[in-house]
NULUM-372024 format. One record per residue: x, y, z of N, C-alpha, C in turn; residue number from 1. Coordinates in pm, whole numbers. Layout:
N
PT   n.east   n.north     n.up   ca.east   ca.north    ca.up   c.east   c.north     c.up   resi
PT        X         Y        Z         X          Y        Z        X         Y        Z    NUM
...
//
This chain:
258
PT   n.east   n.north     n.up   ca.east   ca.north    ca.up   c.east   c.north     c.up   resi
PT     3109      -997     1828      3111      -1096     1721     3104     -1026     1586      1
PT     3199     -1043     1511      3184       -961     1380     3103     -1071     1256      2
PT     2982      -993     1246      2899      -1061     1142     2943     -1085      987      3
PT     3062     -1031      985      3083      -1024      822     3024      -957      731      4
PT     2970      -860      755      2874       -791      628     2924      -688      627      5
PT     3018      -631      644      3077       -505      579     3057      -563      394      6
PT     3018      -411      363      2996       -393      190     2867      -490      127      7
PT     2826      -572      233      2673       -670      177     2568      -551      133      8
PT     2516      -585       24      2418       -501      -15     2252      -640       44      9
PT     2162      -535      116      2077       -601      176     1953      -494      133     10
PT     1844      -532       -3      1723       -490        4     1628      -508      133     11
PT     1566      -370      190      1464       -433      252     1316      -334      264     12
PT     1217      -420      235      1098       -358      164     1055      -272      339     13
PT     1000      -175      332       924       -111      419     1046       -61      519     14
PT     1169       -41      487      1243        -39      558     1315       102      610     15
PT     1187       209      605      1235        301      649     1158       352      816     16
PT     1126       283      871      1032        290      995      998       160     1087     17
PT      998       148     1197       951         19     1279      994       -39     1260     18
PT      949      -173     1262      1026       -289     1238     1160      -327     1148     19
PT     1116      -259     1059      1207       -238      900     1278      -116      952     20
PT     1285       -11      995      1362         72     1010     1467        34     1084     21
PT     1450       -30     1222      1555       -138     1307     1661      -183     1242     22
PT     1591      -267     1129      1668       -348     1076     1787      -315      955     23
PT     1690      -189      875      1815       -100      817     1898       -28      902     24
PT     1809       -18     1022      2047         88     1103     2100       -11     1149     25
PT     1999      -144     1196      2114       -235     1225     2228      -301     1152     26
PT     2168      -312     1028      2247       -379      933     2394      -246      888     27
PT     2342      -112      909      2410         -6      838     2564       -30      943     28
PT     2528        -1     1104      2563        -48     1198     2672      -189     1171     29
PT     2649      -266     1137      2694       -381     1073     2789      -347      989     30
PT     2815      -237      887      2882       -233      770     2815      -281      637     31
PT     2655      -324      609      2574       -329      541     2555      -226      445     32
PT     2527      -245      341      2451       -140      253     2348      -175      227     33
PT     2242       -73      332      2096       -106      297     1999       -50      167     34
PT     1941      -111      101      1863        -53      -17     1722       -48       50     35
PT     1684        33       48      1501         68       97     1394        49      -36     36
PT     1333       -17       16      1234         32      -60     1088        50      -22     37
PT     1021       163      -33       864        201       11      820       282       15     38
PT      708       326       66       619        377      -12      626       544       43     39
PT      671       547      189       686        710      250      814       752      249     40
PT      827       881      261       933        974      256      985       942      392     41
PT     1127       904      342      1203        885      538     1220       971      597     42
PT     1184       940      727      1191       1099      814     1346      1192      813     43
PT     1360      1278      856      1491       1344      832     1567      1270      959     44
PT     1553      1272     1059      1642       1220     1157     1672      1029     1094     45
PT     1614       996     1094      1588        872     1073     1721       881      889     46
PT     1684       947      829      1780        972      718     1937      1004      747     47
PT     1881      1126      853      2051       1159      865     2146      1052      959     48
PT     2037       960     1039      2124        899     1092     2192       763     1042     49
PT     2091       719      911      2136        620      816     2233       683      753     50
PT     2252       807      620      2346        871      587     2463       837      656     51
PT     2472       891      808      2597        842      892     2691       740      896     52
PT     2593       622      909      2664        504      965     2687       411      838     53
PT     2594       453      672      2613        383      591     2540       471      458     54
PT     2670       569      418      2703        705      308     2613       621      167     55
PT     2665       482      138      2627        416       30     2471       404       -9     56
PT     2410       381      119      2244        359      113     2154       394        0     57
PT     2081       342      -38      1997        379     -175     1844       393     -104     58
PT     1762       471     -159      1609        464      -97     1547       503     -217     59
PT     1426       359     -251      1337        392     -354     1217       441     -343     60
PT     1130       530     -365      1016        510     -309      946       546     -378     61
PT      831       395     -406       774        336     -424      654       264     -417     62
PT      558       214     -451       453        136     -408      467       -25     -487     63
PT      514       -77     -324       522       -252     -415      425      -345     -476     64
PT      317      -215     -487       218       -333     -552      258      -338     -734     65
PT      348      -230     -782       382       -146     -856      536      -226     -937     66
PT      491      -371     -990       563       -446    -1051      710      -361    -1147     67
PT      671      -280    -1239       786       -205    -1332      881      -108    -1229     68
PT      800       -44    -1098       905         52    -1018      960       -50    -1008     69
PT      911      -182     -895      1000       -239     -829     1140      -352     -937     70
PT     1061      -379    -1030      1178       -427    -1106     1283      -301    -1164     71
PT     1273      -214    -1161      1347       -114    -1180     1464       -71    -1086     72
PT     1382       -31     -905      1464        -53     -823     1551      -169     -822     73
PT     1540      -263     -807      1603       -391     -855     1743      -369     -906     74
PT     1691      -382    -1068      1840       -370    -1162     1922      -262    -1137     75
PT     1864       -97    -1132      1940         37    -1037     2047       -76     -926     76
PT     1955      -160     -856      2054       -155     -714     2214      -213     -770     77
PT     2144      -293     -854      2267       -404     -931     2352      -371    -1003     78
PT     2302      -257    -1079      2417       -198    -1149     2476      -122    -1093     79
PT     2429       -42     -970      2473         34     -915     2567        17     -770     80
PT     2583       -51     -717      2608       -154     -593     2680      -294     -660     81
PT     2660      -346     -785      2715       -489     -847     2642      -576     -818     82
PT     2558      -575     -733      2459       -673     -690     2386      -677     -548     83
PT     2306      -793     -527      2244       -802     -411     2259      -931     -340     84
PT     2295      -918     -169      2371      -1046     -129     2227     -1080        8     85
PT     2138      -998       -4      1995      -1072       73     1891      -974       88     86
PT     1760     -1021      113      1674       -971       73     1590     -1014      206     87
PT     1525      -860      232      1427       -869      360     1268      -844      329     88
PT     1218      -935      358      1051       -919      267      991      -874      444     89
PT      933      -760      457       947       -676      589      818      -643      537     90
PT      803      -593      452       662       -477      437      542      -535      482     91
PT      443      -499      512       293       -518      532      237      -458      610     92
PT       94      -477      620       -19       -393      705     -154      -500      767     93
PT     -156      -447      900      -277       -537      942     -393      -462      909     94
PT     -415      -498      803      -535       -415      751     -683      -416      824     95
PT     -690      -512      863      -849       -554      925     -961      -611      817     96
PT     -887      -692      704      -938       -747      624     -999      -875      658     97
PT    -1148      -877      721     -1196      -1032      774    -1295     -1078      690     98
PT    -1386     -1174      738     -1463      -1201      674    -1572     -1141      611     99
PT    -1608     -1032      677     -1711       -945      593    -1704      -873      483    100
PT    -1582      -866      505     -1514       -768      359    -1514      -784      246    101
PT    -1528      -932      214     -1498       -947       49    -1421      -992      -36    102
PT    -1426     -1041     -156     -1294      -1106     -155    -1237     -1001     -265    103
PT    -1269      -828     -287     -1205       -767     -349    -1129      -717     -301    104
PT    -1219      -701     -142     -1074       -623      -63     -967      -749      -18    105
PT     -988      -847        0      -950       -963       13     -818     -1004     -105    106
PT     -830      -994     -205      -713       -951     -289     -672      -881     -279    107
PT     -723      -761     -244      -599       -622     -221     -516      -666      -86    108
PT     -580      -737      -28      -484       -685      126     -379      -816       71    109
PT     -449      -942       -1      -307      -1053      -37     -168      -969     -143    110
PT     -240      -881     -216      -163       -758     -291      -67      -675     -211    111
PT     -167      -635      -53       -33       -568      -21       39      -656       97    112
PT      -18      -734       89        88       -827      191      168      -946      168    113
PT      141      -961       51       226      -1119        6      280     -1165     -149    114
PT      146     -1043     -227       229      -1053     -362      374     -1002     -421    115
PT      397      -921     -303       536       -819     -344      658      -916     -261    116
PT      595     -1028     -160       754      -1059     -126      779     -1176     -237    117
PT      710     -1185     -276       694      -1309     -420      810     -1226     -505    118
PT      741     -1113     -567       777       -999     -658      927     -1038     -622    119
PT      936      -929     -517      1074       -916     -507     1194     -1023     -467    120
PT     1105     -1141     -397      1225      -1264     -420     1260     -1317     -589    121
PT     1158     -1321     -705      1178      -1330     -784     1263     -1247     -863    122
PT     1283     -1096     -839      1406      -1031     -894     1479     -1066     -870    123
PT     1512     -1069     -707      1636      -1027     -663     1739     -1196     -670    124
PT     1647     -1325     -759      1708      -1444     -693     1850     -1439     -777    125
PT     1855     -1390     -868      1968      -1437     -937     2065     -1390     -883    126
PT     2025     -1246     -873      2167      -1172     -786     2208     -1302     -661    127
PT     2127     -1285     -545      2117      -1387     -435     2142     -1512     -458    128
PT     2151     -1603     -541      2231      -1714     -597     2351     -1687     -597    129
PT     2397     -1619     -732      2549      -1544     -763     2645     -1534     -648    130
PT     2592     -1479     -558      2643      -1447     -372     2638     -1490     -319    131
PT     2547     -1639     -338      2553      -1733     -231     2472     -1664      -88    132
PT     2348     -1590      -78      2313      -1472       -5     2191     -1567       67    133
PT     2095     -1442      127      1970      -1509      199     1894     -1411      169    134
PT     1783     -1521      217      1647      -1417      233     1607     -1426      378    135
PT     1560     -1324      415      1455      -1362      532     1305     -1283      540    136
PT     1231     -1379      581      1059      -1345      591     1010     -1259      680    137
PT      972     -1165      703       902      -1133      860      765     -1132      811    138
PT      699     -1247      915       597      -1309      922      527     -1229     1051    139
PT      427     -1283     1123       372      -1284     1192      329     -1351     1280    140
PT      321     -1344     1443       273      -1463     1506      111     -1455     1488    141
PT       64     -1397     1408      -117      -1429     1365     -119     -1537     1290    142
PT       -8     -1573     1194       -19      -1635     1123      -65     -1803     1160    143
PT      -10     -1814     1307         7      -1930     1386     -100     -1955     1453    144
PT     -117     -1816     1519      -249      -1780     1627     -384     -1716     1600    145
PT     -389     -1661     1498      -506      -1576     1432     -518     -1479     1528    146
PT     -620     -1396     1477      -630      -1287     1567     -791     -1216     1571    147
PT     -857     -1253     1436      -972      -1233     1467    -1027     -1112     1330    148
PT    -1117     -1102     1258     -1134      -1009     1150     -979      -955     1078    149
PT     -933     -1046     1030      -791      -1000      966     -721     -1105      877    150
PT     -889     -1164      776      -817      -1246      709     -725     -1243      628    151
PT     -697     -1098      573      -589      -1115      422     -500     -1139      501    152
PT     -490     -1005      628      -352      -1028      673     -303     -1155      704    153
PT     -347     -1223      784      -320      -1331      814     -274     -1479      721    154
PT     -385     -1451      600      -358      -1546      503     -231     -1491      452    155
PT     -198     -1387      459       -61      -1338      391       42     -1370      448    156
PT       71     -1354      627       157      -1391      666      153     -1540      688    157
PT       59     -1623      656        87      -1788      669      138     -1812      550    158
PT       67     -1794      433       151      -1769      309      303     -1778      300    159
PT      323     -1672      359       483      -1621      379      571     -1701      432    160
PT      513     -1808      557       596      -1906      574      575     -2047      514    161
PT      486     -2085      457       469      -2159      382      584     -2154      209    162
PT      610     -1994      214       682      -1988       83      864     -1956      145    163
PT      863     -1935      264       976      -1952      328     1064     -2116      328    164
PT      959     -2190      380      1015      -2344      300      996     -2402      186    165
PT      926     -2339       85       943      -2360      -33     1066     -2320      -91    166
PT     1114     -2192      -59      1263      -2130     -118     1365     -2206      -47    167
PT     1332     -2223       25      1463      -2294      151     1487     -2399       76    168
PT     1391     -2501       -1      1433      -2594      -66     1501     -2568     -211    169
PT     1427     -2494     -250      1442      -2448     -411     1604     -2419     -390    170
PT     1630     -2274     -339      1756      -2221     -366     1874     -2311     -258    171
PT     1843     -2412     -171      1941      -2455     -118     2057     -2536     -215    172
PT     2030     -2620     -325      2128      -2657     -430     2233     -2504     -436    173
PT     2199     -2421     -405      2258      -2267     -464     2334     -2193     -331    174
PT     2307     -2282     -255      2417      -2230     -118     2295     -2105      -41    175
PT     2187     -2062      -70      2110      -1988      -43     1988     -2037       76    176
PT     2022     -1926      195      1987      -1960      290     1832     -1896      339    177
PT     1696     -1960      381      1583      -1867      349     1527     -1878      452    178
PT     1483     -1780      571      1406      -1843      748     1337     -1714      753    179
PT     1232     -1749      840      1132      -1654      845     1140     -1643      998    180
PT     1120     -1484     1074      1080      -1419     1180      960     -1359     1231    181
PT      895     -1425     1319       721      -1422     1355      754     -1311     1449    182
PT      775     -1169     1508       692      -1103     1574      580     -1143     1649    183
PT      575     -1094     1771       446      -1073     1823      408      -952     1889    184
PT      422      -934     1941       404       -763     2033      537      -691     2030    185
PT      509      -611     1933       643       -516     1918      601      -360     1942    186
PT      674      -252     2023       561        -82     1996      627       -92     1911    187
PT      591       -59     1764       654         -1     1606      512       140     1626    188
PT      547       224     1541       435        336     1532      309       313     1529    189
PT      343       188     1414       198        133     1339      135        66     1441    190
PT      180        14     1529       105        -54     1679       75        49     1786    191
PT      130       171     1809       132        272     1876      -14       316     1835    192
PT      -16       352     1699      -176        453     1651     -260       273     1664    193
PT     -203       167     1655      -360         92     1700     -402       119     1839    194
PT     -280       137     1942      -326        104     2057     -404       263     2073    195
PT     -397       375     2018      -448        463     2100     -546       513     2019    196
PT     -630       390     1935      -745        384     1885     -837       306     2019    197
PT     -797       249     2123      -849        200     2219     -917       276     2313    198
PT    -1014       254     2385     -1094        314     2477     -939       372     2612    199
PT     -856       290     2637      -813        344     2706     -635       310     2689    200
PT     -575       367     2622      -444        261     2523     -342       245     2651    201
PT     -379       311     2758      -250        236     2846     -282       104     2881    202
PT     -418       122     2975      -418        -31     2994     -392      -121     2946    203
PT     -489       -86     2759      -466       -199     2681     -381      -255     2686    204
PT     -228      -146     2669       -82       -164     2643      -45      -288     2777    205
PT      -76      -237     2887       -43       -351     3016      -71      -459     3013    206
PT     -221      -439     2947      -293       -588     2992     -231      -681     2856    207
PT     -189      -677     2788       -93       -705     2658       21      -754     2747    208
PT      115      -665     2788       232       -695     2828      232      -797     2945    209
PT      135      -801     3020       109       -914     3112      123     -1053     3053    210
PT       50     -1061     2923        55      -1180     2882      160     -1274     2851    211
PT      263     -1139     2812       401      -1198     2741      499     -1253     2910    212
PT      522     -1385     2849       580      -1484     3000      711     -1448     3021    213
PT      817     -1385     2881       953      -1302     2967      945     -1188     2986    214
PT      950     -1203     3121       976       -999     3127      838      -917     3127    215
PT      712     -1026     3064       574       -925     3069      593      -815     3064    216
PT      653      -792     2927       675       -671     2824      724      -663     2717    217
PT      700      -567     2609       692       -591     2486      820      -654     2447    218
PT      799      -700     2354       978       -691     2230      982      -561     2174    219
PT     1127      -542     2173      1134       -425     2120     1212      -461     1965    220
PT     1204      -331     1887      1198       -346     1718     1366      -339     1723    221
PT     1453      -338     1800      1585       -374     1785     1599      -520     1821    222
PT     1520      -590     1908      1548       -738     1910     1504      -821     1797    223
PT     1410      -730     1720      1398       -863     1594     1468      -781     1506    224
PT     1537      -703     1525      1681       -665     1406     1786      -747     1419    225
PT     1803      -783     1556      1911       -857     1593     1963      -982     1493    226
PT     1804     -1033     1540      1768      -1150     1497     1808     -1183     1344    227
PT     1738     -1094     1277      1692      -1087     1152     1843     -1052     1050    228
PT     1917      -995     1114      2074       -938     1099     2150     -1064     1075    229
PT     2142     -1098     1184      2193      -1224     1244     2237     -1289     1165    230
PT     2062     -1401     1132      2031      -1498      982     2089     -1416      874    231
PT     2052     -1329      887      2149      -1257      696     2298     -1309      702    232
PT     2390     -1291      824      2516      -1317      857     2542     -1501      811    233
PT     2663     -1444      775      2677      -1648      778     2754     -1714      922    234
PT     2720     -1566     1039      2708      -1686     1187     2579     -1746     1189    235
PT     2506     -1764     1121      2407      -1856     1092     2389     -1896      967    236
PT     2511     -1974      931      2554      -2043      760     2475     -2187      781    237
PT     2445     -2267      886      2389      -2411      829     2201     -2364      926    238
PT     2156     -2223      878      2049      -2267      952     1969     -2192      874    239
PT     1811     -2284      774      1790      -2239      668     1618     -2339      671    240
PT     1515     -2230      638      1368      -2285      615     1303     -2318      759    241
PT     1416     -2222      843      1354      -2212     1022     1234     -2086     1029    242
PT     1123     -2100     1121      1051      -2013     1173     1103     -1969     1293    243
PT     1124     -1836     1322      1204      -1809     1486     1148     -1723     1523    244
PT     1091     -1734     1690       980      -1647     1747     1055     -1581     1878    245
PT     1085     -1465     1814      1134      -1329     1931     1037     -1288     1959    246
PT      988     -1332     2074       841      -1321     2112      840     -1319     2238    247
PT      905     -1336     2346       926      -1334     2470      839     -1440     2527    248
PT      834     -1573     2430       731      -1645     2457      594     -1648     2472    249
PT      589     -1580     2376       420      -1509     2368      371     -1650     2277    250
PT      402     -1691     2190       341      -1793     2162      316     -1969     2165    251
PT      438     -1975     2241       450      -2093     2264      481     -2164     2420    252
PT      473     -2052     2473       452      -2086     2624      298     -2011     2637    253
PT      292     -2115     2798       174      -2047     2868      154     -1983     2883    254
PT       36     -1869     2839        41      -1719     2870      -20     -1745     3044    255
PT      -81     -1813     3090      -138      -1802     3218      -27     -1788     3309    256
PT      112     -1821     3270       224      -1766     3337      234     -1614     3410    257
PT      197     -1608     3300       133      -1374     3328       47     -1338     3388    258
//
């Protein structure tokens, strides 16, 4: 199925690793021009193999709490590329921000988890109007389910879909299409070093994968690229202010299935 995105320029925050990394070779893969933006140095393999499949690629790096870089990256992409035709708000961290913490750290973790997809939908809307383009959210299935000592995170990713149908309405007069993607058990790195903070990280890893009712095993970080690709594409032109859970039914079926 050809998605149509040859030459689409597609920002996407955190998008040099895991989840976000997926989603920039998928899109490159695609004929995409991915713009990165974040905060670590991309690995060399991981570089040379973007280089490959998509020569154009831009990588900022950055810290999005960091309003003037990121409006900077921004206009660079636009003048440099002509514009921007969708925008992936990807970045965040499960910090372990709960109730004991505070509400200083409690702003920082809404800082690094929800003020920057604000940020950067607000640059990038005009371009994304102009193009008639999308956004998409990656949320969280905590957001739905909680998880336990992890309030910013969590308030951040409910946030996120809460402001997913807010845009869906706003920019739809504008042909602009806006849906958010909940994750649930994905190995990305950043889940890798949680699990083998565990007393014993294989099991953990099993007794996890048991739960999930297809396949009782993880998602992997190319199926919510798929996904996430997908919605950017206009083979999904009338579908807009949806939540969609590549989750292997982790959240909405019975886990006692497992």
């Amino acid at each position: 199925m050809d998605l149509h995105l040859d030459d689409k320029v597609v920002v996407i925050t955190g998008g040099g690793e895991g989840i976000g990394g997926a989603i920039t070779l998928q899109l490159a893969r695609e004929g995409a021009v991915p713009v990165i933006l974040g905060r670590d140095e991309l690995q060399p393999g991981f570089e040379r193999e973007l280089r490959a499949l998509a020569p154009r690629f831009r990588f900022f790096q950055l810290d999005l709490r960091d309003e003037a870089a990121c409006t900077a990256a921004v206009q660079a992409t636009v003048a440099e590329l002509g514009g921007i035709d969708a925008l992936v708000n990807n970045a965040g961290i499960n910090d372990g921000v709960g109730l004991a913490a505070g509400t200083q750290a409690f702003r920082q973790s809404l800082e690094a988890n929800l003020v920057h997809a604000y940020l950067l939908a607000h640059l990038c809307a005009e371009s994304i109007k102009a193009r008639r383009g999308t956004i998409v959210n990656v949320s969280s299935k905590t957001a739905l389910t909680g998880q336990g000592d992890t309030s910013g995170y969590v308030a951040a990713k409910g946030a996120l879909l809460g402001l997913t149908r807010e845009w869906a309405v706003s920019l739809a007069p504008h042909g602009v299409r806006v849906n958010a993607v909940l994750p649930a058990e994905v190995m990305t790195p950043m889940y890798r070093r949680w699990l083998q903070s565990r007393p014993d990280p294989e099991a953990a890893a099993r007794t996890i994968a048991d739960r999930i009712p297809l396949g009782h095993r993880m998602t992997t970080d190319a199926e919510i690229a798929d996904l996430v690709v997908f919605l950017i594409s206009d083979r999904s032109s009338h579908t807009t202010g949806q939540w969609l859970h590549p989750d292997g039914g982790y959240v909405h079926l019975d886990r006692a299935l497992g």
